[in-house]
N, C-alpha and C positions, 0 to 999 in steps of 0.2 A: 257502358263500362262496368257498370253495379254484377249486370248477367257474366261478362267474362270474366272479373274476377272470382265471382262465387262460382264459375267451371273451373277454375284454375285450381282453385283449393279445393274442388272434392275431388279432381282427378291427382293432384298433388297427395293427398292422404290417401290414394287409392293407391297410389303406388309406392307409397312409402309402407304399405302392409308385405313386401317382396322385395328381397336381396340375394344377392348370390351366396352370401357367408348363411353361417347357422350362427343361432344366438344361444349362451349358457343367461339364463336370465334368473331370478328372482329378488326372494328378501333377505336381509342379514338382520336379526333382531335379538335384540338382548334376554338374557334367559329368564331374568327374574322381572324385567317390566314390563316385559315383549312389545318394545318402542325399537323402532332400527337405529340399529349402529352405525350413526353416522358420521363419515371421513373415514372410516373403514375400509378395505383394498381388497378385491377380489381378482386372483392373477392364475396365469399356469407357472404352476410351482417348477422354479429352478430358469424361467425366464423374465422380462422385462414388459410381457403382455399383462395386462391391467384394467381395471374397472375402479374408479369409487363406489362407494355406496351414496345415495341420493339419500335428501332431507327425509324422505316417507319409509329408507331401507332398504330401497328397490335397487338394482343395479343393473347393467348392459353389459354383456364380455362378447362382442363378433367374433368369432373364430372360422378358420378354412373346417371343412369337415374332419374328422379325426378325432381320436383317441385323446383324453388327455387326464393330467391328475391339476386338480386343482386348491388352490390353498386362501384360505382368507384367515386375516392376518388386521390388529389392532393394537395400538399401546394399551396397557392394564389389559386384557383380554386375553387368554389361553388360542394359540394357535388353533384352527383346524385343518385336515387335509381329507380331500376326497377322490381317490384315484378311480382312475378306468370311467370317467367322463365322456359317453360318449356324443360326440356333435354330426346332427346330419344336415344337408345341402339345404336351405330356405324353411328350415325348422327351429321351433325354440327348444331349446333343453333346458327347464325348470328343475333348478336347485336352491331350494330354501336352506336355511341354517338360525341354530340359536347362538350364541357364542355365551361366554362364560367368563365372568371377570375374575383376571389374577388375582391369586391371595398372597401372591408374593410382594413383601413392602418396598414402595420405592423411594429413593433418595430423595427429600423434599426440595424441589426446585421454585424459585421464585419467577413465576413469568408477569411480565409489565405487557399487558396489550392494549386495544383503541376497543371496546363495545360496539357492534354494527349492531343499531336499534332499526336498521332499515327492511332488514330482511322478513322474509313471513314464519319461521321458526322463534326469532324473537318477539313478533310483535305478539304468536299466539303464546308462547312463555310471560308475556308481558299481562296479557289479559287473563291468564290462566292464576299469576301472583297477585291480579288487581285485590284491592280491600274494599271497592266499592263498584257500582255496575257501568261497564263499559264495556263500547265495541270499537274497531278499528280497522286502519287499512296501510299497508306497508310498501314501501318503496316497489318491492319485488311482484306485487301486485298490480300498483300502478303503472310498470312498465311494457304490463302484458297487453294492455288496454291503447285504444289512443286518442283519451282524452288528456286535452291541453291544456287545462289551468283546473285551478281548484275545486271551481263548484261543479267540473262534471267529475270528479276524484269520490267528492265528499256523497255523493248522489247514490253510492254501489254500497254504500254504509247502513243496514239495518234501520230502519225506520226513519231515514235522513230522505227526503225530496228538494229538488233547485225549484225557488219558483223564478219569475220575470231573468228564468235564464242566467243568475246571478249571488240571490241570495237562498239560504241556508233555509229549509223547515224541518227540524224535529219531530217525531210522533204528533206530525199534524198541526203542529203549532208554527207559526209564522215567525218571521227572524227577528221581528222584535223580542222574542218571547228565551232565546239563543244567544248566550255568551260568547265571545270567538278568542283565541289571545294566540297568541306567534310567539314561539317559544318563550312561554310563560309570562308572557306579557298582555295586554288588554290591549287589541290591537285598534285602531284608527279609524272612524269613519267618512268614507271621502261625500256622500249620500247628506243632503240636506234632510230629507223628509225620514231618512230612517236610520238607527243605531248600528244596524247589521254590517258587517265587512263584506265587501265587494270580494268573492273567493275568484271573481272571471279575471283580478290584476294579478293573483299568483300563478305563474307556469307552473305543471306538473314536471319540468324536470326537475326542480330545487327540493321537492318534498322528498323529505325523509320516511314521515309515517304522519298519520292524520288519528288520534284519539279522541273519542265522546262520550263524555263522563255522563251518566243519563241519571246515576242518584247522587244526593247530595255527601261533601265531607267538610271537615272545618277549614284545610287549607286551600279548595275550592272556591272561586266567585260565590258571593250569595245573592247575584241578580243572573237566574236563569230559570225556566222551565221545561224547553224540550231538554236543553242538555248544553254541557259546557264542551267547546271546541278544542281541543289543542289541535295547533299545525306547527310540524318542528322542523324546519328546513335541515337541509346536510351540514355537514359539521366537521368530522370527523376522519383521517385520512387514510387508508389502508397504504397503500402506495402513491407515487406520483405518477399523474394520469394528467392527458387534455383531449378531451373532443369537440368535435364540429359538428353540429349538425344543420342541416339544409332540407327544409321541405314546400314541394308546392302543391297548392290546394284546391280543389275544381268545385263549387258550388252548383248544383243543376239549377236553373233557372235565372242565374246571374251572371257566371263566367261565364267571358265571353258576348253577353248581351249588351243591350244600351243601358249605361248605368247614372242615376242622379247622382249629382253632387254638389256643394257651395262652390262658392271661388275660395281655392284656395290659396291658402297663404304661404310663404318659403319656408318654414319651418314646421309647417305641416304635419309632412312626413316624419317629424321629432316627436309627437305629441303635445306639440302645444303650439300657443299661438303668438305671432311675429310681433305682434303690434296693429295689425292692420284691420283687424276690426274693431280694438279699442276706442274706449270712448275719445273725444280729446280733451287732453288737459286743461283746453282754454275752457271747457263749458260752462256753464255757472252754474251752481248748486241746486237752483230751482230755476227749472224754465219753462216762460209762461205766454205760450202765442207768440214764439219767437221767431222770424224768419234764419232759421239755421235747418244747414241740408246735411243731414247724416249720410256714410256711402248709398248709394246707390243701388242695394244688392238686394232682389227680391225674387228671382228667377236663379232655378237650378242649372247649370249644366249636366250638358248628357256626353256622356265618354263612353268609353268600352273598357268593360271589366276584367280585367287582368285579372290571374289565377292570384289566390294568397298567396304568401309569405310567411315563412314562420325561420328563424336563425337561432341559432345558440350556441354560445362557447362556452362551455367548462373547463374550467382551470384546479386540481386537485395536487399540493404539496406537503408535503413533510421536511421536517427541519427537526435534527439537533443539535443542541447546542450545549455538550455536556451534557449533562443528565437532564438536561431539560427539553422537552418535547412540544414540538409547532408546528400546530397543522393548518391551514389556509382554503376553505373551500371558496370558490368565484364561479359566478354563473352570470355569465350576459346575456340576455335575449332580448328578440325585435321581433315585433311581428306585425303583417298588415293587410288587412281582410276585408273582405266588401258581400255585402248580405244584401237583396231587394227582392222584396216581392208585392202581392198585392192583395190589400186587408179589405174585407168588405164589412162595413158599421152600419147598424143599423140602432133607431132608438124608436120605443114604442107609448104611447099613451094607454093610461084608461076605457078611455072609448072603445066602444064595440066596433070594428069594420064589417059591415052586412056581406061584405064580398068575399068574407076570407073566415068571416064567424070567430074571429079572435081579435086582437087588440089592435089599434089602428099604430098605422106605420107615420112616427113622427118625420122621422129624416132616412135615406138612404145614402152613404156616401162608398165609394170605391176609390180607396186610400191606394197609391201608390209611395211603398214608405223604404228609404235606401238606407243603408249606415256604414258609413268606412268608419273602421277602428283601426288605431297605431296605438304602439303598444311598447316600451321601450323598459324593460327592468334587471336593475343589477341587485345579486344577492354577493356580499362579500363579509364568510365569516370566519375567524382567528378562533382559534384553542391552546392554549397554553398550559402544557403538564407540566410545573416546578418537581414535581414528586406526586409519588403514589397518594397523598394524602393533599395535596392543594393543585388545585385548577382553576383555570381561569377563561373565560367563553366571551368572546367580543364577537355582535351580530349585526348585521345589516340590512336593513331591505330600503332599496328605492323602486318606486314604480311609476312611471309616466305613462299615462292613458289618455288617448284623447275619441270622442268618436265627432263624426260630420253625419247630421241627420238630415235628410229631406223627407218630408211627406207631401206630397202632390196630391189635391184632392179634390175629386170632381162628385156630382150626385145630384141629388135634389133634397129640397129641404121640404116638405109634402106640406104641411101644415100651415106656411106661408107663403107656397106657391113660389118659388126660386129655384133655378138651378146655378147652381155651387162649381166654383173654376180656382180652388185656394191654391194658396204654397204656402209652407212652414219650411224654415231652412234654421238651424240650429245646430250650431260646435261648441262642444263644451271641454275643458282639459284639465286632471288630475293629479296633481303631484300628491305623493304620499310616502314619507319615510320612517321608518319605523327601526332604533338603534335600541340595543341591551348590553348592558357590561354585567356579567354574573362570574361570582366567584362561588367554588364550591368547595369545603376542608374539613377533613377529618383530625379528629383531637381524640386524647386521651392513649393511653397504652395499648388497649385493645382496641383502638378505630371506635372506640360505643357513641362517637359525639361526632355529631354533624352536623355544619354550618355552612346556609347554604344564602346568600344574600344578591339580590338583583337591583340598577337602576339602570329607568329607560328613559325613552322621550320619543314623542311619537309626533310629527307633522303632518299638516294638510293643507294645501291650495285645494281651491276649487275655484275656475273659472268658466263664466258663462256668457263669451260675449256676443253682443249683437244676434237674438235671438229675434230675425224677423217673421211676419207672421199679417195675414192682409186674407181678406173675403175680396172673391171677384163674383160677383151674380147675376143670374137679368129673371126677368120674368119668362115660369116656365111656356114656350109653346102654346097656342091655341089653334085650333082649326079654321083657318078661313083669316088668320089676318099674320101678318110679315114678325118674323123674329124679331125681339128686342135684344138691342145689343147688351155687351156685359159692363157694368160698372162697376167701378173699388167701392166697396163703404167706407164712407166717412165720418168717424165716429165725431160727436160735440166736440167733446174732449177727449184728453189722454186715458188711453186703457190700453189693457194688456191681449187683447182682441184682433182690435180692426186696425190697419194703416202701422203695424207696433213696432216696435223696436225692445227688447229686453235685455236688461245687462246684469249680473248677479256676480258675488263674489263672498267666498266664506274661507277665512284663516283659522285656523286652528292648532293650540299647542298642548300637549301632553306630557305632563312628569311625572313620574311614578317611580316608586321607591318598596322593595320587597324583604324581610328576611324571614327565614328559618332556624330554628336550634332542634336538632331533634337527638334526643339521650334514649340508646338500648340499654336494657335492666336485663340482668341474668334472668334466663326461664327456666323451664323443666329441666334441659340438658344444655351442653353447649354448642348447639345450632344455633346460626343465626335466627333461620325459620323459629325456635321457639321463645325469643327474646323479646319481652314485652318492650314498648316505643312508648312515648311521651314525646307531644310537637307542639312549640308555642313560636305566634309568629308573625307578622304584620303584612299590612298589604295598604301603601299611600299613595293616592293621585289625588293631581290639581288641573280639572282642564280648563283649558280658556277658548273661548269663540268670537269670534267678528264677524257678521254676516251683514249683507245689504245687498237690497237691489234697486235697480232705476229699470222704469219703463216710460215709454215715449208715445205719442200718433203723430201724425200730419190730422190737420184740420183745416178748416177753409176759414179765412182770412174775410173781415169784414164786409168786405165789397169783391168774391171771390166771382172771378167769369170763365176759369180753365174747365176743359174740357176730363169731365170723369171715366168716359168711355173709350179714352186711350189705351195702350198697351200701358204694364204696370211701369214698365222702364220710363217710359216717356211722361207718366203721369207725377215723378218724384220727380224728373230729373231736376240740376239747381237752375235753369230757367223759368220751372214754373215754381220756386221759393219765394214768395213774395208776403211782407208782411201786410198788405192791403188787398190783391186783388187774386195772390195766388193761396199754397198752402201756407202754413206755418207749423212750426213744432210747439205742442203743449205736452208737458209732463202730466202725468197720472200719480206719480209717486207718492205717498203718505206716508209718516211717520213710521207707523206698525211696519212699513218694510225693509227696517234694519232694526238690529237689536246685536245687543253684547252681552253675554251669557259664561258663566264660570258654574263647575260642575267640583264641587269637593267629596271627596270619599277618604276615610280611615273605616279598618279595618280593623280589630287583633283576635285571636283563636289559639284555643291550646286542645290537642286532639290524642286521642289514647290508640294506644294498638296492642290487643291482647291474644296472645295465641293462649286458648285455655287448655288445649290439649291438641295433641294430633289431628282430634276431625274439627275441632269446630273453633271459630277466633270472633275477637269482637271487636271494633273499630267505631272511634265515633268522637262528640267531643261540641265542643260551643264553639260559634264565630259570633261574635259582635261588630255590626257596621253602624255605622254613622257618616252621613250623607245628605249634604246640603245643597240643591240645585236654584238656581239665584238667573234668571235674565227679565232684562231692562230692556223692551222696544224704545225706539227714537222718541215715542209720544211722552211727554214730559207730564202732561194730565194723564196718562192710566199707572194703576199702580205696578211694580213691580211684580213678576213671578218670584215667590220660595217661598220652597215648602224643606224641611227639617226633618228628618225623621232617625231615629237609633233602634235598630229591629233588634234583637236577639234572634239568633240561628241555629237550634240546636239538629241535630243528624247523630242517625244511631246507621252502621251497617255489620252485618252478620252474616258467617261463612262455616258450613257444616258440608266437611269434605267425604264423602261416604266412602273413597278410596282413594287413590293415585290419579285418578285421572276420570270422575266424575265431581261434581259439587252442585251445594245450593248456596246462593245468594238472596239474602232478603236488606232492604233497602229503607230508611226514611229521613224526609229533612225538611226542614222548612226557607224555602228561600223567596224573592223576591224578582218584579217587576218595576223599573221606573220609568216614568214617562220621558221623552228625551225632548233635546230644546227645539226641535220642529213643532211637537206634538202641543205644545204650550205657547207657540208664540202667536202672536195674531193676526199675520199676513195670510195673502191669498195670493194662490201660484197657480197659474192657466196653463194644462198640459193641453195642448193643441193634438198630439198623437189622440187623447181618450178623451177629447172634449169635454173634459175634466177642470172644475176647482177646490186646489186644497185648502182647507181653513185649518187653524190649528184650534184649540180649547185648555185654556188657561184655567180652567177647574178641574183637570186631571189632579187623581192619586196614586198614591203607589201602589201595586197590586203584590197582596200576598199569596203565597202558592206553600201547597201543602202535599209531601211526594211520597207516592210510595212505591217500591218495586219488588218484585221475586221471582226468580229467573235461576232455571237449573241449566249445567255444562256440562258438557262429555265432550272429553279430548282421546280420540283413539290413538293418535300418535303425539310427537312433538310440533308437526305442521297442521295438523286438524283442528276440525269444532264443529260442533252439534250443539246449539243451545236452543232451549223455550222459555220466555217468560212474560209477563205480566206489569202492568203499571197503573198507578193510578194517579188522578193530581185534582185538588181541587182548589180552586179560585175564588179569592175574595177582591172585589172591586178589577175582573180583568178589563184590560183594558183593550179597544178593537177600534178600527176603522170602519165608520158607516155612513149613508148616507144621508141629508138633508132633505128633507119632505118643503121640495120646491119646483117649481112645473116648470123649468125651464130646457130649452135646448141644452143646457149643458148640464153635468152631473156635480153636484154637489157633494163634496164629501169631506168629515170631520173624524174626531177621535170623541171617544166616551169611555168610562165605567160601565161596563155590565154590573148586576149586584153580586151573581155569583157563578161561576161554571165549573163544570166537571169537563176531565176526559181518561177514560178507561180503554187500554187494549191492550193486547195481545204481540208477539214476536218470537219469528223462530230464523234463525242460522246456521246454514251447514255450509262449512269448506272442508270438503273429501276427494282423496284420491281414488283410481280407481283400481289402483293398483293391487288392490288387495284381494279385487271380484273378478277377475279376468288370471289366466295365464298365457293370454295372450301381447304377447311386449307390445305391440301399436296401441294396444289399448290401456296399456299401465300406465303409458304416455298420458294420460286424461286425469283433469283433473277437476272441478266445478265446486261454483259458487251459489249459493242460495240463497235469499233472502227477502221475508215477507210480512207485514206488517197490519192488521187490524186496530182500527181507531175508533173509538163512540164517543162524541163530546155532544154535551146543551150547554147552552147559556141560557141566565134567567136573570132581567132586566129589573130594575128598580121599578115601582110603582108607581110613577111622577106622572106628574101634569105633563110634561115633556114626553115620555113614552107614550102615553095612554092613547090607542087608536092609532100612533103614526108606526112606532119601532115595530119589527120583527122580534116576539121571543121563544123562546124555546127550537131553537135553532143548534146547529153546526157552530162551533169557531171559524171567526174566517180564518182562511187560507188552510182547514185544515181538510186532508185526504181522508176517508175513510178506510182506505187498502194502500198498500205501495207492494210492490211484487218486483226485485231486481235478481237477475238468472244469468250466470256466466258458464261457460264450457272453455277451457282450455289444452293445448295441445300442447306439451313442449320434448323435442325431441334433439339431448344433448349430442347425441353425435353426429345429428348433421345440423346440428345449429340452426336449430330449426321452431319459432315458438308461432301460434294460431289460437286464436280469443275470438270466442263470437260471445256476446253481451246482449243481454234484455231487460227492458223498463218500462214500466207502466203502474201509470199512479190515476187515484179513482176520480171522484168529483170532489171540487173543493170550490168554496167561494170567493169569488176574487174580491167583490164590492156584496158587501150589506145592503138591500134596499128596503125598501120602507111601504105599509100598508095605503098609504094617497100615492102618491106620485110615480115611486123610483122602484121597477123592478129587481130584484137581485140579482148578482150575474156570476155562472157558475164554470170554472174551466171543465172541458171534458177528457177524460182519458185519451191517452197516444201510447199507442205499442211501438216502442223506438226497438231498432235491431239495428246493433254495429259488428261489424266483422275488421277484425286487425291479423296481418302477416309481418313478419318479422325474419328474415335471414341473414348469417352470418356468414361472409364470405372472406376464406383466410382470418388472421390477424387482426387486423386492423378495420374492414369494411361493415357494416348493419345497414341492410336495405328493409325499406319499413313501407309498406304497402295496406289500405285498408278504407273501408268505406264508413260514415256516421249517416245514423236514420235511412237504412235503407231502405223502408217502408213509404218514408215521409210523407205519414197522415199529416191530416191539417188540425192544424193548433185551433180549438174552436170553445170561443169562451159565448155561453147563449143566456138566453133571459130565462130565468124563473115567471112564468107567466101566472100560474096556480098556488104559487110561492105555500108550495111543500117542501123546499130544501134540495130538490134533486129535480134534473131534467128529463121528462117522460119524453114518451117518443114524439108527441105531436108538439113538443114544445123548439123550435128553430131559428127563435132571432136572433140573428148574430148582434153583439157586443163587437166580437172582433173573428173574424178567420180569418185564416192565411196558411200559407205553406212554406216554409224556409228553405227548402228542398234538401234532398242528398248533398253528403258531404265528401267528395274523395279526395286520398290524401298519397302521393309517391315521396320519400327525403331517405335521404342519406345522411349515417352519422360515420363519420370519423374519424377512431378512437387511434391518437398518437403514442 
């Protein structure tokens, strides 16, 4: 399918370069800024035949062949005319013009409109006025592409990478390290082990535009290092509008196939769960060698994979009511997907293997690992204009996510002589909402005062139930004597291992409370542009957590005589529950795995904005935080976590515009790191997917970072950019995930302090049309996107008894990339409603796990050249047919061992951590638009 639709689209572009008409084609651009005049009309003078002019200037006029006089025409603008135009058969006739703005005065009119901050004219006016260093991505961008929820959006953004397919990496730096907030808010985390926002629960149709503040300012978070997030959903109503849209999804090597899955439950399909795996209420709080039979569910079913689903309704209205203005944006969607392929894991020891001349092979497994996701979220958000000078923004988001994991796991375990017949079967389900009431008003006679104040509250469920998980093995084969059959393990006691059951849950609440005052001061003249700003302003949240988990075995019962080399069904089932002669349940549970946790933050800052003259302005100003994080595991003998701190924040940025449409930006701030309540509490959680245990560390500090940036921009038009620049950050006490120097089958991994790290690189962005280098119309049609990034970081380790001989230093950050390279080409061709995106991504090596000099090799992900190709047609009024392929390369995702642990993977170096291949993605839906 991938080959005919890439025929389709070069013979479709092939013949969209020939029509029967001739074309009057060019640009219309203004005289004194020579930017195009855009909403400008180009017609045959004395008829109804007509062109706009486009964002970049350019324009389209088809005409039959013939003579013609032609006239373009603007409000404030002096008419032009150009007679005896002549048009021939399947030819363009290129007619540029500069036009000349009226000096005649006109009647001042007052117009009241709605700001579309969606568009890519706005978003590059928006970064073109920024006071401090950012990049972005705009609705009208996102549309051209077809990716479906946030983190593949936020991915095409200058030096921003997705890792684990979900969360956020800045210039290199990991989502711990990344502030996120939703319209202006700190948004939610639904993620036990990590602070970062889950961007895969946001649909990309709700987005508005996606900004990333990359240096610091005072009304800014002061806990970020790559960069602070905004994502601003829709808001605001042009007209009243409703569409449908309807898409289904072909996965290669799953649609269609035999696919795993749990038994599912009736509400399923809703994202979340009925009741039917829940614990029961009767249990008792500690249970210890108990004849009690939990369901029965250890074995995946196998179905057929039905193509995804993906739904969504938009709802877009306007209301007045009097002079008052009400706008209502709704977005439902649903979606539901199924992803399986097959991981091959391997793990290696120290030892030398004589047969291979490299490290001996601990375990080999070949994971068979499935995941259905449902997906269920409504955005429904209110705008209220009282007047030009007070408004009022009531916002919404809910998101229901659930996925169903299986991983099927066969292999051998080399070192102990077993081969391996596991299941892991694991549903987990996501409630997440996230509400803002913001008012915004302007005071004073001239508008100079501005008051702009928010409260939100943010939720989260997280449910984790019945997380089974069970070793089936026998002893591997010998020559010359009969297979041994396979048996369950049976662990003494309860763990989260063998024979298990796990059940998790974490609530969480958020309040938070925002204002601004910001006073303009007369400047040089009476522009806004030169009126110095003064802003003081607070920023308060209180959050609260409740976390616990229970974990279960079967174990053998005093005087046990049941049969272990049964099928798994038969070996639980409640005949063989016996508190004497069969299994029993014993809990594994400890204290340390539950804890209640409260996170306080105050804030206040007052920030300056000075325009000292036409080229150059200064922006900058103190934030003060104070922030108290406070939890209390179950164990009544360990002490509590808090730690206290009150940072001072100062940030300076500077802007030296060398003309109209180039500038430089230079950058700096001091912000922060804190460690979040996973990273400090002191349970262990056994990922069965990575053969993994996470431990937390309760001697975590807070890491401080120190930024600097400088970064020049050229804007050729009002839709362009051309930028390079520069950053620098250095680190005190950062903080990283690494591994535990312990020889076991499984990976140990914790949180630390580094003593100190650096990271230094480079960035450059261009989005250009091409209209300006061709006179040929197919080709003005084109449009592209660029963007590439260089990163150098070390870490240097404390000098402890603890480091000495075990830790890696002078290293990489983990998770961070040394290159990211994302490359767009777009097509869009207005009159036959006609738009074509092919996209490119490829990010370098980065560390997924830290290991360590005894035991734990490092493991490093490797580059994937992803290519997506998106079609898009408009048929009539009302129809968008949307056709298009993701990864259609679809290299294998290959994360390998550092064996020589120099930081990077040479060529001889190949044991897989984890491969696999997700496969191609194809996608046909229909939108709707009533």
């Amino acid at each position: 399918m991938r080959f005919a639709l890439l025929g389709f689209f070069l013979l479709w572009m092939n013949g969209l370069a020939f029509g029967q008409q001739g074309m009057v084609v060019g640009k219309v651009t203004d005289k004194k800024t020579r930017e195009g005049v855009i909403g400008a009309t180009v017609l045959v003078t004395g008829t109804t035949q007509a062109a706009p002019v486009n964002v970049d200037g350019s324009y389209t006029l088809p005409l039959a062949p013939g003579t013609y006089s032609i006239t373009m025409t603007y409000v404030g603008y002096k008419p032009l005319s150009f007679p005896g135009i002549v048009v021939r058969s399947k030819q363009n006739t290129v007619l540029n013009a500069e036009m000349e703005e009226n000096a005649t005065e006109l009647t001042e009119v007052t117009v009241t409109g709605v700001k579309q901050t969606g568009t890519e004219i706005a978003l590059i006016q928006d970064l073109k006025k920024s006071e401090v260093v950012v990049s972005g991505m705009s609705n009208d961008q996102i549309v051209k592409s077809l990716d479906r929820d946030a983190a593949e959006v936020v991915k095409r953004i200058p030096g921003v990478t997705v890792q684990s397919n979900n969360f956020i990496v800045i210039r290199g730096l990991a989502e711990r390290y990344n502030t996120v907030m939703l319209n202006d808010a700190l948004t939610p985390s639904a993620e036990v082990d990590t602070r970062s926002f889950s961007f895969d629960i946001l649909p990309s149709s709700v987005i508005d535009r996606v900004l990333i503040f990359k240096s610091g300012a005072p009304e800014l978070p002061g806990e970020m290092g790559g960069g602070v997030v905004k994502v601003f959903t829709k808001n605001s109503v042009l007209e009243n509008s409703s569409s449908l849209t309807v898409s289904g999804w072909s996965r290669s090597g799953t649609t269609g196939q035999d696919f795993l899955t749990t038994n599912r439950g009736r509400t399923d399909w809703l994202g979340f769960d009925g009741g039917e795996r829940q614990l029961s209420s009767s249990l008792p709080d500690k249970v210890s060698r108990a004849p009690i039979a939990l369901r029965n569910t250890w074995l995946p079913r196998t179905i057929t994979a039905m193509p995804d689903l993906r739904v969504s309704l938009g709802l877009n209205r306007k209301y007045e009511l009097g002079s008052v203005y009400l706008s209502n944006v709704t977005s439902l969607s649903y979606s539901n997907s199924r992803e399986q392929y097959e991981n091959l894991r391997q793990r290696f020891t120290l030892e030398l293997d004589e047969a291979t001349n490299g490290p001996r092979k601990q375990y080999e497994y070949n994971d068979v690992q499935a995941t259905s996701a449902v997906r269920l979220g409504l955005i429904h958000n209110w705008q209220v204009r009282v007047s030009d000078r007070t408004r009022f923004e009531f916002r919404n988001f809910l998101n229901q996510y659930a996925t169903d994991e299986v991983v099927h796991r066969v292999g051998q375990t080399l070192d102990q002589g077993f081969e391996r017949d596991d299941n892991a079967l694991h549903y987990q389900s996501r409630t997440v909402y996230a509400g803002q009431l913001q008012g915004s008003h302007q005071a004073g006679a001239h508008n100079r005062t501005s008051i702009t104040w928010t409260t939100g509250y943010n939720y989260v469920f997280r449910d984790e139930p019945d997380y089974s998980r069970y070793r089936y093995q026998r002893r591997m084969p010998e020559e010359g004597l009969p297979e041994d059959r396979y048996a369950v393990v049976i662990p003494p006691s309860g763990n989260p291992y063998d024979a298990s059951r796990f059940f998790s849950e974490l609530k969480e609440n958020t309040y938070m409370a925002s204002g601004q005052l910001e006073r303009s001061l007369a400047g040089r003249d009476t522009t806004r542009a030169s009126q110095y700003k003064i802003r003081v302003g607070f920023y308060a949240e209180q959050k609260e957590r409740n976390f616990s988990n229970r974990y279960f075995s079967y174990i053998r019962g005093p005087r046990f005589n049941r049969d272990i080399y049964a099928p798994i069904e038969e070996i639980f089932a409640p005949a063989n529950i016996d508190a004497q002669t069969g299994y029993v349940l014993d809990e594994g549970t400890s204290p340390l795995d539950r804890y209640n946790a409260q996170n306080t933050l105050a804030a206040g800052y007052v920030g300056v904005v000075a325009p000292i003259s036409d080229k150059f302005s200064l922006s900058g100003g103190l934030r003060l935080e104070y922030n108290r994080k406070y939890l209390k595991s179950g164990d009544e003998q360990r002490a509590a976590y808090e730690e206290k701190r009150f940072i001072p924040m100062p940030s300076l940025n500077a802007t030296f515009n060398f003309n109209d449409r180039s500038l430089l930006r230079l950058g700096s701030s001091v912000t922060v790191n804190r460690p979040e309540f996973r990273e400090v509490a002191g349970y262990s959680y056994f990922d069965f997917g990575s053969n993994a245990i996470i431990s937390g560390n309760d001697s975590l500090r807070t890491a401080t970072i120190y930024n600097a940036d400088l970064r020049y921009e050229f804007y050729p038009s009002r839709s362009e950019l051309i930028s390079v620049g520069v950053f620098y950050k250095y680190f005190r006490d950062a903080i990283e995930q690494t591994t535990l120097s312990v020889p076991t089958e499984q990976l140990y991994l914790t949180y630390q302090n580094a003593d100190n790290a650096y990271d230094i690189g480079a960035e450059v962005e261009m989005r250009k049309s091409l209209a300006e280098l061709s006179g040929s119309r197919f080709l003005q049609r084109f449009s592209m996107v660029l963007n590439a990034s260089y990163i150098h970081s070390r870490v240097k380790l404390a000098d402890t008894e603890q480091n000495r001989g075990l830790a890696l230093d002078n290293r990489p950050l983990q998770g961070q990339s040394p290159y990211v390279v994302n490359a767009g080409l777009f097509y869009q061709d207005d009159e036959h409603k006609l738009q074509v995106s092919a996209q490119y991504n490829v990010v370098g090596q980065r560390f997924r796990f830290i290991g360590d000099q005894q035991f734990n090799y490092s493991v490093i992900e490797m580059p994937r050249h992803v290519f997506d190709l998106a079609i898009t047609k408009t048929v009539g009024q009302h129809l968008q047919i949307r056709a298009g392929i993701q990864d259609i390369l679809n290299q294998s995702t290959r994360l390998l061992y550092d064996f020589n642990r120099n930081s990077r993977i040479d060529d001889n170096e190949r044991g897989s951590f984890a491969t696999y291949k997700r496969g191609s993605y194809s996608t046909l839906g229909l939108t709707w638009n009533f």
